[in-house]
C-alpha positions in Angstrom: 9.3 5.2 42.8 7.4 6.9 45.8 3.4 6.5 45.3 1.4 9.6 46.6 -1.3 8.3 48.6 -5.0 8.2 46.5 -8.3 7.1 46.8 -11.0 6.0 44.4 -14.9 6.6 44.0 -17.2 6.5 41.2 -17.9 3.8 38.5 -14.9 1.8 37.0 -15.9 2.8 33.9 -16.7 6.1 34.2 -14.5 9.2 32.8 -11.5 9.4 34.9 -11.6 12.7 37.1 -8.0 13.7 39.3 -8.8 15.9 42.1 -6.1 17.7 43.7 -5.9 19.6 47.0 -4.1 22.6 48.3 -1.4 23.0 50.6 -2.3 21.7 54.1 -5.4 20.1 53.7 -5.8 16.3 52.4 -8.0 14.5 49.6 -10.7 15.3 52.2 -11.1 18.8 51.0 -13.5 17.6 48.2 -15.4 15.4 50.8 -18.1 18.3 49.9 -18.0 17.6 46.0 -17.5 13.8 46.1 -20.5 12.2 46.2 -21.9 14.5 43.4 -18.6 14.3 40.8 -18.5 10.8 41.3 -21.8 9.8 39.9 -20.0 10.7 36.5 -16.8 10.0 36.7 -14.3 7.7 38.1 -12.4 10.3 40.8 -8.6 9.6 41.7 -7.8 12.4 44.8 -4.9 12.5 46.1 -2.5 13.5 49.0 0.3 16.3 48.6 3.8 15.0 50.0 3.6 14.7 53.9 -0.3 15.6 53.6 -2.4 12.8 54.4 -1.0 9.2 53.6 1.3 10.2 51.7 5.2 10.6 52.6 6.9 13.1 53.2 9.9 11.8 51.3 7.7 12.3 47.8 9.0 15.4 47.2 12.3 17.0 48.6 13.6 20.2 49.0 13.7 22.6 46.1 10.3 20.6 44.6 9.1 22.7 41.9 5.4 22.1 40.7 6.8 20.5 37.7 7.9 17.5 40.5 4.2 17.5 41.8 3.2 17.3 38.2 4.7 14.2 37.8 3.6 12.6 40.6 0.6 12.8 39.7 1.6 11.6 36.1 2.8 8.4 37.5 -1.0 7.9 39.4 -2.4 8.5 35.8 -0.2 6.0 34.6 -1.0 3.8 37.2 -4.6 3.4 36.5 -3.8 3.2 32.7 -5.2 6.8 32.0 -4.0 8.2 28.8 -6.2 11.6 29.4 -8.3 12.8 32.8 -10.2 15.7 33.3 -8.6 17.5 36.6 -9.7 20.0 39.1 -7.7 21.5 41.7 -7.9 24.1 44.7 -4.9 26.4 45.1 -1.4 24.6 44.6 -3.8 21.3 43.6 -5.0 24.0 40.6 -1.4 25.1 40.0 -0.6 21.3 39.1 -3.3 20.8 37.1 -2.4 24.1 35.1 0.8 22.9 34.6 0.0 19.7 33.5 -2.3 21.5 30.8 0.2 23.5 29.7 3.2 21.1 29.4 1.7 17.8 29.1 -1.6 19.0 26.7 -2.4 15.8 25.4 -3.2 14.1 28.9 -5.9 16.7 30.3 -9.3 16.2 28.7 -10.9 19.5 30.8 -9.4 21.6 33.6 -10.9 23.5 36.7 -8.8 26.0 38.7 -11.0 26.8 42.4 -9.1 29.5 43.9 -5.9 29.2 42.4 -3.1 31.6 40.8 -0.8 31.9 37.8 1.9 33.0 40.6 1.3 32.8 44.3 2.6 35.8 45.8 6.5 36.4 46.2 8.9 33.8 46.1 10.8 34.8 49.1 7.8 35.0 51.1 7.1 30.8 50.4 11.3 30.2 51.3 10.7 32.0 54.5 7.5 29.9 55.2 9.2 26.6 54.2 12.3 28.2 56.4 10.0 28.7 59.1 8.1 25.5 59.1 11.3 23.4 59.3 12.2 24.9 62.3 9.0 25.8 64.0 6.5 22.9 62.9 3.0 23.8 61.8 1.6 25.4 65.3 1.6 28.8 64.5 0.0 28.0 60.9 -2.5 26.0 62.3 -3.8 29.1 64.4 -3.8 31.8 61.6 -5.6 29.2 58.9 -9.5 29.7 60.0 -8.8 33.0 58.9 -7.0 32.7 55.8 -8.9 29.6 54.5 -12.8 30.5 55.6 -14.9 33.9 54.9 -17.5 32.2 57.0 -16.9 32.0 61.0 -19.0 28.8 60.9 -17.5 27.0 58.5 -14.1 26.4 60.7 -16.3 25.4 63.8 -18.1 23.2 61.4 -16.9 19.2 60.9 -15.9 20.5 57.6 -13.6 23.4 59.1 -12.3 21.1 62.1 -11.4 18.2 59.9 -9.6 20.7 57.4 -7.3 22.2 60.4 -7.3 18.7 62.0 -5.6 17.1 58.7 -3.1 20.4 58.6 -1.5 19.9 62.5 -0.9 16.6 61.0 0.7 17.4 58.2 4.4 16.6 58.5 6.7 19.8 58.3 9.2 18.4 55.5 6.5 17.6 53.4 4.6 20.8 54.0 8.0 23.0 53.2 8.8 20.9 49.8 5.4 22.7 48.9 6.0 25.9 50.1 9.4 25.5 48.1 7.5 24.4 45.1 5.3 27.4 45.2 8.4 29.5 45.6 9.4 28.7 42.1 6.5 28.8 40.6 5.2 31.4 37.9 2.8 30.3 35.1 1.7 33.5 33.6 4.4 33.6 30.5 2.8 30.0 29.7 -1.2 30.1 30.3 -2.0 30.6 26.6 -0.4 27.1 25.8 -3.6 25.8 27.6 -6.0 24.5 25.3 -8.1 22.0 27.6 -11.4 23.9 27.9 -11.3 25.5 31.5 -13.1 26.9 34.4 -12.4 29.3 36.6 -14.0 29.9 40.3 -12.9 32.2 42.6 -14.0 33.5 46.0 -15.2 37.1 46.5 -13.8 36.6 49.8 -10.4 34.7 49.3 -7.7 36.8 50.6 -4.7 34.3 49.6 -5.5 34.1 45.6 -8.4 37.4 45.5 -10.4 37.2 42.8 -8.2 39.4 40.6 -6.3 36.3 40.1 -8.8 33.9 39.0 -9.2 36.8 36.5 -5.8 37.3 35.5 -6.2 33.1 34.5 -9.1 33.4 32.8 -8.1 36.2 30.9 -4.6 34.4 29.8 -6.4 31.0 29.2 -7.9 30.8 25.8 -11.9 30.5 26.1 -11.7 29.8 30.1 -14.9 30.5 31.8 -15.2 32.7 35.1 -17.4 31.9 38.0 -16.9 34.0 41.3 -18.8 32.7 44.3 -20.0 35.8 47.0 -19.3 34.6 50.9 -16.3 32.4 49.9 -12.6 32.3 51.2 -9.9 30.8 50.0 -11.3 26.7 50.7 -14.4 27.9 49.0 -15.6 24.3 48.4 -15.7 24.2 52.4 -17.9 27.7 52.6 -20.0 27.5 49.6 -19.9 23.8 49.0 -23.2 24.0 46.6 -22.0 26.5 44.6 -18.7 25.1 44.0 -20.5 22.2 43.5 -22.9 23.5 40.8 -20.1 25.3 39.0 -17.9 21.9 38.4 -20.6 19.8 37.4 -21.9 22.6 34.7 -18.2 22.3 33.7 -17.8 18.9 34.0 -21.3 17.1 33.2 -23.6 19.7 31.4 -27.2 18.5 31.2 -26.9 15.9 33.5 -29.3 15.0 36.3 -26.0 15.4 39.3 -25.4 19.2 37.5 -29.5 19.9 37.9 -29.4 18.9 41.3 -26.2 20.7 42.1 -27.5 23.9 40.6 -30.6 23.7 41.8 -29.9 22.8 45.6 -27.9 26.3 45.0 -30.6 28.3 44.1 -33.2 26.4 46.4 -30.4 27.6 49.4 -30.4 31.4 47.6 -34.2 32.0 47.8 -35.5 30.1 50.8 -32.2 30.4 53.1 -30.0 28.2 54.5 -31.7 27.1 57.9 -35.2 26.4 55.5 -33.6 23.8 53.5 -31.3 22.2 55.9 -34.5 21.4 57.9 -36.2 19.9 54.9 -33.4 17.5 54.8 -33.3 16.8 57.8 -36.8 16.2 57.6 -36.2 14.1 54.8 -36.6 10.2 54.7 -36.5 6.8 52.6 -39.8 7.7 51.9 -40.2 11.2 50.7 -36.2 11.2 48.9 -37.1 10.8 45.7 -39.7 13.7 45.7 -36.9 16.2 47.2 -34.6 14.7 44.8 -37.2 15.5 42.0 -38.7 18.7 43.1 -34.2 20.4 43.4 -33.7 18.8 40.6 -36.7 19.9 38.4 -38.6 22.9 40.2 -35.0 24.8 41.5 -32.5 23.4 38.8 -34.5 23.9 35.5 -37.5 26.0 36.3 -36.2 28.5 38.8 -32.1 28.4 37.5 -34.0 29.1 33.7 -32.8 32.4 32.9 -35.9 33.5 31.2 -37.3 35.4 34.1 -35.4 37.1 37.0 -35.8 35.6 40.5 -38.1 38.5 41.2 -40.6 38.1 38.6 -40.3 34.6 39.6 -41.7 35.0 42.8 -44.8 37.6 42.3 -46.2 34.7 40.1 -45.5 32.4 42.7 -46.9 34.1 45.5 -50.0 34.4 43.1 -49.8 31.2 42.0 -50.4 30.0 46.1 -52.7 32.5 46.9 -55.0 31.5 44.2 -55.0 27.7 45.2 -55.2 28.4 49.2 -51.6 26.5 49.7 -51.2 28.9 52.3 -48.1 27.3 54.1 -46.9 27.5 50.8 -47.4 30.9 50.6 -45.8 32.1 53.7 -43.0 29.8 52.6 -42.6 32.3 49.3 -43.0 35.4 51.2 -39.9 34.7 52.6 -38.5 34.2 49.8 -39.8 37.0 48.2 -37.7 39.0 50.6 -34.7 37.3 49.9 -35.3 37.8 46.0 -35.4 41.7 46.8 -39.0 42.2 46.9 -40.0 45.2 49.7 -43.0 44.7 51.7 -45.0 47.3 49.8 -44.1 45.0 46.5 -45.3 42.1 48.0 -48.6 43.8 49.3 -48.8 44.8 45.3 -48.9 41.6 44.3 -51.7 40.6 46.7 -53.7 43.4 46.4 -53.7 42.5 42.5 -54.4 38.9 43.9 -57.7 40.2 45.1 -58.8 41.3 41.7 -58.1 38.0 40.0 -58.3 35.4 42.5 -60.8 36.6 45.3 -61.4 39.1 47.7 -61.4 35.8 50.1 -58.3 34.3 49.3 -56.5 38.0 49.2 -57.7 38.4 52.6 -56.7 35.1 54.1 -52.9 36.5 52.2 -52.5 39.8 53.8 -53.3 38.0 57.0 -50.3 35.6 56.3 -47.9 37.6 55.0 -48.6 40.7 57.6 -47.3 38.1 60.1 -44.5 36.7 57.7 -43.2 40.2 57.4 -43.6 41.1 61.0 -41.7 37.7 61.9 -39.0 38.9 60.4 -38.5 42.2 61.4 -38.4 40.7 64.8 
């Protein structure tokens, strides 16, 4: 029996995750994720045939997912795992949705990330696989920034050059067993046999599987949840990895301190920006890590994710909130966010003008001073 190639993280004892990948890529595609899914659980991912470590002999020509099912059966077996919860990206989701369907009693929770009930047309995949035997992988490798990524960074990123890196390396037999599998496969007649609870998450911006797929899946799966992430492609783990991130562990670990954290470093990333919060952890070390841990997990991933008050609201009372105790970096801080929440510059000058009234004259003046600036910063 041919082994796919697989790697473990997370505690021995934990619940027993399988993590599998799409077409072209490697286990590495949930490098992003690992680290917060394995606190939880005990992750298995895995390599396609020819992907990765594994061989390209796994699977042969005419594979059908029902094959890459059972591959991944025998790694269940393997570890002595009678049921897993599984999460897969594109043909990675189409194998876990297959296992749910036929194999029910063995999948404890499923997550589909930008995946499909039927991948496109079947002559389209034979052509590819056709094409790829002959031709190798070079002129796929050239096209996939574009069909993988919404954002331009993400493929000049180490995320985005280790993604196309592990696809030139992918060997073409093993890659074309895929395409054949995908060829033949068409889950829609079966997706109400799914009774594993499931989520889900598609990218606004995936072109390969739109979003009017993830739909069509959660619509045919009994009681599936829909999450569908704005600025992500088709590898939207790679371009929104904290929202991805946030969505599985809500799914996966509700009420735990890894789904806070994941949520909130999502929301902290919505409302003070990207470049803010990548310099705060930068900035961050040994010393001050358990007070950035606290203050995602806590002030972004209960307060600010609490769906009591709209991010708006949310920041006029924090913007009063600094102004009345003089935390003025603080303050300039929130104006900015304050414009990313949708607040317009005559709002925010609202807010401080009613400041004046029950804070101070002083402190409203030292405000408009800040946040003239703020404003006028970014307007530059």
């Amino acid at each position: 029996m041919t082994e796919l190639h697989h790697r473990l993280d997370g505690p021995e004892a934990a619940a027993p995750l399988i993590l599998g990948p799409s077409l072209g890529t490697s286990l590495s595609v949930w490098d992003p994720q690992l680290r917060a899914l394995a606190r939880d659980h005990r992750v298995l991912r895995y390599d396609l045939p020819g992907h990765g470590g594994s061989p390209a002999g796994a699977a042969a020509a005419g594979a059908t997912v029902a094959d890459l099912a059972r591959l991944v059966l025998d790694l269940a077996d393997a570890q002595g795992w009678e049921r897993f919860h599984y999460a897969g990206v594109s043909l990675g989701g189409a194998i876990g949705a297959h296992l749910a369907a036929h194999h029910p009693d063995r999948v404890a929770s499923l997550a589909l990330v930008c995946s499909s009930a039927r991948f496109g047309r079947p002559d389209a995949w034979r052509e590819r696989a056709e094409q790829v035997r002959g031709q190798g992988l070079a002129a796929l490798v050239e096209g996939a920034p574009g069909r993988w990524f919404a954002d331009p960074g993400t493929a000049d990123g180490p995320v985005g050059e280790a993604l196309l890196a592990d696809l030139a390396a992918t060997a073409p037999e093993g890659y074309a067993a895929c395409c054949d599998a995908l060829a033949s496969y068409d889950l829609r007649g079966d997706l109400g046999r799914i009774s594993a609870p499931t989520l889900v998450v598609s990218g606004r911006e995936d072109a390969p599987t739109p979003p009017s797929h993830g739909r069509e899946l959660a619509d045919g799966i009994p009681g599936a949840a829909l999450t569908e992430i704005p600025g992500a492609g088709h590898l939207a783990q790679a371009d929104r990895p904290e929202e991805v991130t946030a969505a599985l562990l809500g799914h996966l670990s509700p009420g735990t301190d890894g789904a806070r954290h994941a949520a909130g470093m999502g929301v902290r990333r919505a409302v003070l920006g990207d470049a803010h919060v990548d310099r705060a952890i930068a900035r961050t070390t040994p010393f001050t890590a358990r007070f950035q841990d606290f203050i995602t997990r806590y002030a972004w991933g209960e307060v600010w994710t609490s769906p009591g008050l709209d991010r708006r609201t949310r920041s006029c009372i924090t913007l009063t909130a600094m102004i009345a105790l003089g935390h003025h970096d603080e303050f300039a801080m929130h104006v900015r966010a304050a414009v990313n929440n949708g607040l317009t510059d005559d709002e925010i000058a609202e807010v401080v003008l009613h400041s004046a009234i029950y804070c101070g004259v002083p402190a409203a003046n030292s405000a408009f001073a800040i946040a003239q600036r703020v404003l006028t910063d970014l307007k530059d």
